[in-house]
N, C-alpha and C positions, 0 to 999 in steps of 0.2 A: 504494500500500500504506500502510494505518494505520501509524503511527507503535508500534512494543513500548514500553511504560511496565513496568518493574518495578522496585517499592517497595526498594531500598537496604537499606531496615532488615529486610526479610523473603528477600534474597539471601543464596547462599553459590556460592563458586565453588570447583572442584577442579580439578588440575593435579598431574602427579607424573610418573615417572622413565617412559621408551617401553621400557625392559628390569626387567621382576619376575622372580626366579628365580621358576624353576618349582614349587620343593616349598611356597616364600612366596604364592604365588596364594593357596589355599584361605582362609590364615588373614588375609589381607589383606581378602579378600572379608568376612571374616564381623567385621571389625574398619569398614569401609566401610556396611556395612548397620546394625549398631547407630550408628553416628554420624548415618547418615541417621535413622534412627528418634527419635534423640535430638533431633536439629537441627528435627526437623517438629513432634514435640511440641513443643519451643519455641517452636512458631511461623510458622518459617521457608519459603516456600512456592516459590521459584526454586529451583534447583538447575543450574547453568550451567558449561562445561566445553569444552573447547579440540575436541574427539572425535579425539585423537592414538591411534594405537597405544598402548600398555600402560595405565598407572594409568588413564589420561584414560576410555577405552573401559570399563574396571571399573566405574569410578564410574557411568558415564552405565548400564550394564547391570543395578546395581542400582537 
């Protein structure tokens, strides 16, 4: 298997808590999606993450 090369300067990684209260999900989600938004217009083209239960699974789902 090829070696993965990805650019440092064009990564972001995400990682957060395996319990989100529940009524916090919706607005967590929509605070995760404009940062993704923000982060890609800046540039940034990895997006990389652990794939735990809670925050971890959000992220990668957006």
């Amino acid at each position: 298997m090829d070696k993965l090369f990805l650019n440092k300067s064009q990564s972001v990684a995400f990682t957060g808590h395996r319990n989100i209260i529940g009524n916090k999900r919706p607005e967590l989600r929509v605070a995760v999606d404009n940062a993704l938004i923000e982060l890609y217009q800046s540039g940034y083209r990895n997006f990389i993450n652990g794939m735990a239960m809670g925050f971890d699974l959000l992220a990668a789902s957006a």
